[in-house]
C-alpha positions in Angstrom: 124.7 105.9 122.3 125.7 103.3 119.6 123.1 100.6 119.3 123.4 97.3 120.6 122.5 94.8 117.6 122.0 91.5 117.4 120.8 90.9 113.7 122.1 93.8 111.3 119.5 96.9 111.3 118.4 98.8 108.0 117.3 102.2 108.0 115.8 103.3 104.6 114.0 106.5 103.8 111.2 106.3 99.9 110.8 108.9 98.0 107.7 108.2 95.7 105.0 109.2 93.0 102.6 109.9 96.0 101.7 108.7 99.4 98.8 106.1 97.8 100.2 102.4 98.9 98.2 100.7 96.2 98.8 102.8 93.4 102.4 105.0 93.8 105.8 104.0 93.0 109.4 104.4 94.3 111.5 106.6 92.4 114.3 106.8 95.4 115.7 104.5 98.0 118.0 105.2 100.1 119.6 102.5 102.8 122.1 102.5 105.7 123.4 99.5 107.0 124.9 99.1 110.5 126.1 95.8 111.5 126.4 94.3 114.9 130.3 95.5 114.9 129.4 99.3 114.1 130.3 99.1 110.4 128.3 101.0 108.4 127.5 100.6 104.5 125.2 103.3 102.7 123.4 103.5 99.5 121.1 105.2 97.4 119.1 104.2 93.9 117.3 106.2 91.8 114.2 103.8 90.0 112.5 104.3 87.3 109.2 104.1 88.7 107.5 103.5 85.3 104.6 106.1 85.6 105.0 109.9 85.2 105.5 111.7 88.7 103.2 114.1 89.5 104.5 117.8 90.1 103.5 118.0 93.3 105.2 114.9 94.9 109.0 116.3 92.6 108.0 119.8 94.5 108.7 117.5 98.0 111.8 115.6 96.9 112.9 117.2 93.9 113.3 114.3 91.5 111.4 114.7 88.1 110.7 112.1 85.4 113.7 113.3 83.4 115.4 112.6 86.1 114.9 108.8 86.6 113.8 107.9 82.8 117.3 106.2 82.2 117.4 104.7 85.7 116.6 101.1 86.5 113.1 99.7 87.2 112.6 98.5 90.7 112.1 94.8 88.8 115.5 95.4 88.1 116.9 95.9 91.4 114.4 93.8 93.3 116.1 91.0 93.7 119.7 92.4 94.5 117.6 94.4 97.2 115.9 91.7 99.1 119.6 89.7 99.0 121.0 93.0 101.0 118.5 93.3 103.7 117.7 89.6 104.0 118.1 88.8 107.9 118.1 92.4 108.9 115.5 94.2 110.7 114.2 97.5 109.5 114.2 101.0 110.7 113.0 104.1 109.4 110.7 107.8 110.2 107.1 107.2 109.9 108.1 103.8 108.1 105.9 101.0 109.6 103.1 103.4 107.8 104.2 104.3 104.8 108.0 103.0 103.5 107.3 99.4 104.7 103.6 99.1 103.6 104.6 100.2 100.2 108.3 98.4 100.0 106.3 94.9 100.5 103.6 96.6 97.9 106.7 97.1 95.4 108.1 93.6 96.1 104.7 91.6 95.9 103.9 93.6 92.1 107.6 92.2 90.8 106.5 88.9 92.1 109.6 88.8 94.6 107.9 87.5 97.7 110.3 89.0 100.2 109.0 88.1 103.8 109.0 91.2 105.7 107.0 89.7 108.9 109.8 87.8 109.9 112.1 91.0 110.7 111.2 93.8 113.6 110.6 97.1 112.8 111.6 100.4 114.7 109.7 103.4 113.8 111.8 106.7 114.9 108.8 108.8 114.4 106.5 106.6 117.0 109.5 107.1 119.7 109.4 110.6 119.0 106.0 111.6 119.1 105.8 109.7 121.9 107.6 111.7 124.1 108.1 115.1 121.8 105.3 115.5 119.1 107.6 116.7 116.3 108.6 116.4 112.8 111.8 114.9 111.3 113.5 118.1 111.1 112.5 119.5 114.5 113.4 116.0 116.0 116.9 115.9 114.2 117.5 120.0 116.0 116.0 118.7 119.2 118.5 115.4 119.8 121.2 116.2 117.6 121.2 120.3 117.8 121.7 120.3 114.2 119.8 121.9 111.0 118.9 118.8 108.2 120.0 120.4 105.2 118.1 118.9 102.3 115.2 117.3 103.9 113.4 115.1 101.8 116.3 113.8 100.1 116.3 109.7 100.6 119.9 109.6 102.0 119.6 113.1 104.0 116.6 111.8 105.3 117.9 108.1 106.5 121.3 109.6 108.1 119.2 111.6 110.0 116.7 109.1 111.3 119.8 106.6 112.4 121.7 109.7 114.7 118.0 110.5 116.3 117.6 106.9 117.2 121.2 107.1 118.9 120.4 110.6 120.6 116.6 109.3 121.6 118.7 105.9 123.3 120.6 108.8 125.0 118.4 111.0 125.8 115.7 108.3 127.3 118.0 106.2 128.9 115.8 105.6 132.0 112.5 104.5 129.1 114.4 102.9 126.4 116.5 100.2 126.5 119.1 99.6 123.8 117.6 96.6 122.3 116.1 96.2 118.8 113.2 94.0 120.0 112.0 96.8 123.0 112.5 99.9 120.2 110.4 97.3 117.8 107.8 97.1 120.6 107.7 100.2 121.8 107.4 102.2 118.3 104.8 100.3 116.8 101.6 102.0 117.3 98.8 99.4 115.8 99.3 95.3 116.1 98.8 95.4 112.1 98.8 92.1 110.1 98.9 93.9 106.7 101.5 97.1 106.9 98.7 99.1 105.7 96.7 99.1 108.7 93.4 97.9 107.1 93.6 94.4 109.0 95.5 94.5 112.9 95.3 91.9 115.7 92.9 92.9 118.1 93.4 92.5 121.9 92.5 88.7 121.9 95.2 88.4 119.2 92.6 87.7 116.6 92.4 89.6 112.9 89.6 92.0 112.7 89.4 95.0 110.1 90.1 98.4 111.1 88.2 100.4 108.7 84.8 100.7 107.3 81.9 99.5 108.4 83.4 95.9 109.8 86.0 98.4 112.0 86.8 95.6 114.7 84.4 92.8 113.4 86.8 89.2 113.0 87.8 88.5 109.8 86.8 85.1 109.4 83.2 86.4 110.8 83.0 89.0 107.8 83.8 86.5 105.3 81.3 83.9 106.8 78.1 86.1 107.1 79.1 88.6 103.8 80.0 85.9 101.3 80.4 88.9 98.9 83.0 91.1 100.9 86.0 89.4 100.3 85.9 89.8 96.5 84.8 93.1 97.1 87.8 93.8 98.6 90.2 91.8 96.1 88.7 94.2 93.3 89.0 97.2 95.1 92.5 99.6 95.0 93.5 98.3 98.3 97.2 97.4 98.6 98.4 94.2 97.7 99.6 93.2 100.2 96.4 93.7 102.3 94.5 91.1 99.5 97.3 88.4 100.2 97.2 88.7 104.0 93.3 88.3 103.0 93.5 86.2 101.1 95.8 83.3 103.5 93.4 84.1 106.4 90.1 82.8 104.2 92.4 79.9 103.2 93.3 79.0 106.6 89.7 78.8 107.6 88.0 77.8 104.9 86.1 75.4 106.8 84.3 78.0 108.6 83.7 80.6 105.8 82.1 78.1 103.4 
């Protein structure tokens, strides 16, 4: 079943230094297009991710520092990026934890404040463990009958996660309906305010943390009664984009955490 799009749709597939949101890099990216009409555009960019990769994240995806030393910084494509997916929403496998937490982490460090919360997300790996429990590969035999040669290669990986959306919409017909804002919906796990997961919207809609010992305590109620917690955290290796979502809610109420 070919989706039915309103706004363009991006699927994109990292491979990285490691799976640390604060600290790791992109060395690949790989993106495909589709547009409203069904044309599709594809591509994939090596990066120089500044920072040696360690052996046991090139033993996943195969891409070693020799590999990417003559290849542009993601500074150096940031901007050209954010341009190409501007006004698209975003798909991907496992993305809305990992590839879009640390794509707005990669964005924020280069200073290119690319607005991600303005776009919906559609996470192929929620649908599918939502009604399989399976892994990329196993997903891409079980809808598409077919063996996904080079897993954990960028493009491999992103080709495959766009034909298991189409074969999910097919398969689940009577669940799913072909419509980017339901799929958004529907495969995002956690209401999160900051990617990472560390802040999310609880029931009431308000932001609470999700970690720690203030695990569902109100932001704005941490930062009033521990004076000392919010530079805590804006020392700490959390991601940065965590710090700035942080950091505009204690602005916004500023009157109540002084």
């Amino acid at each position: 079943m070919e989706l039915k799009l309103t706004n363009p749709i991006v699927f994109f597939d990292l491979e990285t230094t490691g799976i640390n949101i604060a600290k790791d890099k992109i060395v690949e990216i790989s993106v495909l297009k589709v547009m409203p009409n069904g044309k599709e555009e594809q591509k994939t960019i090596r990066v120089n991710p500044e920072m040696h990769i360690p052996e046991q994240a090139s033993a996943i995806h195969g891409i070693y520092d020799d590999d990417v030393k003559d290849c542009p910084t993601f500074k150096e494509i940031a901007k050209d990026l954010a341009r190409y997916i501007e006004g698209c929403d975003l798909g991907g496998y496992n993305s809305n934890r990992f590839d879009i937490p640390l794509l707005a982490e990669e964005f924020l460090r280069v200073d290119v404040d690319f607005d991600m919360r303005k776009r919906k997300f559609v996470d192929v790996q929620t649908i599918f463990h939502k009604m399989e429990q399976r892994t990329l590969s196993a997903a891409y035999r079980f809808y598409c009958n077919k063996n996904l040669e080079d897993a954990h290669t960028a493009a491999a990986d992103t080709t495959a996660t766009y034909e298991v959306l189409k074969a999910q919409l097919d398969r689940y017909n009577d669940t799913l309906e072909n419509d980017i804002a339901f799929l958004s919906k529907f495969s995002t796990q956690n209401n999160t305010a900051d990617f990472a997961g560390f802040i999310i919207y609880n029931e009431e809609g308000v932001e609470v943390f999700n970690f720690g010992k203030n695990k569902g305590v109100p932001v704005v109620k941490v930062l009033k009664e521990q004076p000392g917690y919010f530079a805590w955290m804006l020392n700490g290796e959390f991601p940065l984009y965590t710090k700035k979502i942080l950091t505009e809610i204690r602005l916004r109420t500023a009157g109540l955490v002084k």
